[in-house]
Backbone as CSV, one residue per row, in Angstrom:
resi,resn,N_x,N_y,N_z,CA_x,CA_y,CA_z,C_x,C_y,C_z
1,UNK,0.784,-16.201,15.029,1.551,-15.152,14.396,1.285,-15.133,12.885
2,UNK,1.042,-16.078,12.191,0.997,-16.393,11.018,-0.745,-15.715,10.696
3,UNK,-1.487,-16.078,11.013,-2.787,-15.583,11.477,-2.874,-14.346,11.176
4,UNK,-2.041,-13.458,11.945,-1.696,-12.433,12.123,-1.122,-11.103,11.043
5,UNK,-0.067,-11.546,10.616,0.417,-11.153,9.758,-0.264,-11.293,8.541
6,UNK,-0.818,-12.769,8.211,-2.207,-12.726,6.470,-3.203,-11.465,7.364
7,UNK,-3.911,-11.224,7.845,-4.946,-10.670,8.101,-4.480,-9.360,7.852
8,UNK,-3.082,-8.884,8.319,-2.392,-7.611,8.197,-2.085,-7.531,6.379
9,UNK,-2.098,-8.233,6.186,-1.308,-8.319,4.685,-2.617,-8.256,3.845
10,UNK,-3.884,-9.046,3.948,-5.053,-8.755,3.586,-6.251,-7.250,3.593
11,UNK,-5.740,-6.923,4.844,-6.303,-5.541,5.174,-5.600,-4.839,4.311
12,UNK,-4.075,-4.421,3.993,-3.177,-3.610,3.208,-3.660,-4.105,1.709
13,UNK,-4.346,-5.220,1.600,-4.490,-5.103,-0.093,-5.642,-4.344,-0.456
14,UNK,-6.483,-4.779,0.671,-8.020,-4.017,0.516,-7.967,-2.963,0.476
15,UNK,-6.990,-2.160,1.341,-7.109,-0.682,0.952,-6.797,-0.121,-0.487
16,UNK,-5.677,-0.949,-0.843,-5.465,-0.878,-2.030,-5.995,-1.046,-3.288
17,UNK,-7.693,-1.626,-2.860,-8.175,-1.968,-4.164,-7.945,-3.227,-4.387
18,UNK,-7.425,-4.056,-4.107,-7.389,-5.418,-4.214,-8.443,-6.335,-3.908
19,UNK,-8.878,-7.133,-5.011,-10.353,-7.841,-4.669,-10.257,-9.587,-4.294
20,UNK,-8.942,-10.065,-4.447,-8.247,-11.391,-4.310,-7.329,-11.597,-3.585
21,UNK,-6.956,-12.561,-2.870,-5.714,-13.115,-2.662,-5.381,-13.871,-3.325
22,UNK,-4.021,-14.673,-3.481,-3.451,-15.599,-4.187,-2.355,-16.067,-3.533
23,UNK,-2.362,-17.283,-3.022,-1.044,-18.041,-2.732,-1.326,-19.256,-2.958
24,UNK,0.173,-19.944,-3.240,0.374,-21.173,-3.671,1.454,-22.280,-2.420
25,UNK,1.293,-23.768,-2.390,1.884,-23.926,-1.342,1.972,-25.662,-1.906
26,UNK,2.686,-26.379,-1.001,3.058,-27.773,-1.364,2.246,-28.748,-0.066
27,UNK,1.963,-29.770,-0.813,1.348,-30.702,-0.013,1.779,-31.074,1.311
28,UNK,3.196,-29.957,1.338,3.591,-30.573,2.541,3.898,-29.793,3.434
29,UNK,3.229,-28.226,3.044,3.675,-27.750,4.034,2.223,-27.260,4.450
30,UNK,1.642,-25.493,3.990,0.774,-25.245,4.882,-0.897,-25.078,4.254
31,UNK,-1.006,-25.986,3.465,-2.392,-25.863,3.072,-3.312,-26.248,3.889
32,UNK,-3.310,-26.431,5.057,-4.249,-26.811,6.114,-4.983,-25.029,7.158
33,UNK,-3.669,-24.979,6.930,-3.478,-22.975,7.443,-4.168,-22.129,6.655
34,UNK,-3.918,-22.329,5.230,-4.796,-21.524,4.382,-5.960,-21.505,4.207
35,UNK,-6.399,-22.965,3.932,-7.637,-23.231,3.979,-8.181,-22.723,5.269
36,UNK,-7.791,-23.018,6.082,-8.438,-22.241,7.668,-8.738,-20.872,7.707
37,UNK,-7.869,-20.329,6.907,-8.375,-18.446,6.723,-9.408,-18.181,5.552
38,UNK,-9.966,-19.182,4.907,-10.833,-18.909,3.999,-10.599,-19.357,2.881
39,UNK,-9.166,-19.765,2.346,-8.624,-20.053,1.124,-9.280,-21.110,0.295
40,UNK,-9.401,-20.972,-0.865,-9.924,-22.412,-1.890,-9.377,-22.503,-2.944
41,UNK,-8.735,-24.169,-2.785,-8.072,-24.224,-3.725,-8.483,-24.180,-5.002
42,UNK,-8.334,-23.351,-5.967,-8.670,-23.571,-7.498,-7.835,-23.934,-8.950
43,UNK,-6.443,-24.845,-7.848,-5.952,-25.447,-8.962,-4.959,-26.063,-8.530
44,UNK,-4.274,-27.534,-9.117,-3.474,-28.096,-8.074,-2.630,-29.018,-9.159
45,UNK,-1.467,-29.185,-9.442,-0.267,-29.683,-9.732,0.062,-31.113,-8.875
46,UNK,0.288,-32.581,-9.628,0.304,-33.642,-9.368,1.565,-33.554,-9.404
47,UNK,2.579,-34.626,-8.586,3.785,-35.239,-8.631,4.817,-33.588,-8.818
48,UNK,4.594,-32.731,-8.240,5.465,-31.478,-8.570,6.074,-31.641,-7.438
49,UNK,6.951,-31.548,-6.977,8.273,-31.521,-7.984,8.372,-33.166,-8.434
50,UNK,8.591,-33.824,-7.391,8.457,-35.810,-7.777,7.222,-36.366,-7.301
51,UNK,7.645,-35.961,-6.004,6.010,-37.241,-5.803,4.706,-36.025,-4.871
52,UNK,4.964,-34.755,-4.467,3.577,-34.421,-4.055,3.262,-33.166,-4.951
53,UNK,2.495,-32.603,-4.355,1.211,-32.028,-4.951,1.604,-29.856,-4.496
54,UNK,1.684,-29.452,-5.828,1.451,-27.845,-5.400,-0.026,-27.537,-5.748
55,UNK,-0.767,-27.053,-5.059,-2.101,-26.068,-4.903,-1.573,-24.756,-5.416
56,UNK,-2.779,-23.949,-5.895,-2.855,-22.529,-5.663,-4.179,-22.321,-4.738
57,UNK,-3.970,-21.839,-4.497,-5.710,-21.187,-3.639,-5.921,-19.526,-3.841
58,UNK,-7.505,-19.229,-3.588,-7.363,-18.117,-3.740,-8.391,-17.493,-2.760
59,UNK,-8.291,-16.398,-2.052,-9.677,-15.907,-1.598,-10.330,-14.486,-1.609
60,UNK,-11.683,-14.537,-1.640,-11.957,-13.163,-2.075,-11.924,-12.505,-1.183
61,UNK,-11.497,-11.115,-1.354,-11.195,-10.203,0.054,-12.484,-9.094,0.186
């Protein structure tokens, strides 16, 4: 479902002229998901909030 809905949400930017995505996420939840749709991370936050890690990722559409 998740799958699903980025791909829907990606198609609606493209029409729009949109040449990027951008989302950001915590070490603990779904950066395994993102990366799976194409995502790369290009920037990443140590000890945020205490002890893990926020990413941004981005991918070109």
């Amino acid at each position: 479902m998740g799958t699903e809905l980025l791909q829907t949400m990606e198609l609606a930017a493209k029409e729009k002229g949109a040449k990027y995505a951008e989302v950001d996420t915590f070490s603990f939840q779904t950066l395994p998901f993102y990366q799976k749709q194409g995502f790369e991370i290009f920037g990443m936050l140590e000890n945020y909030p205490i002890s893990d890690k926020k990413y941004y990722l981005r991918k070109d559409l």
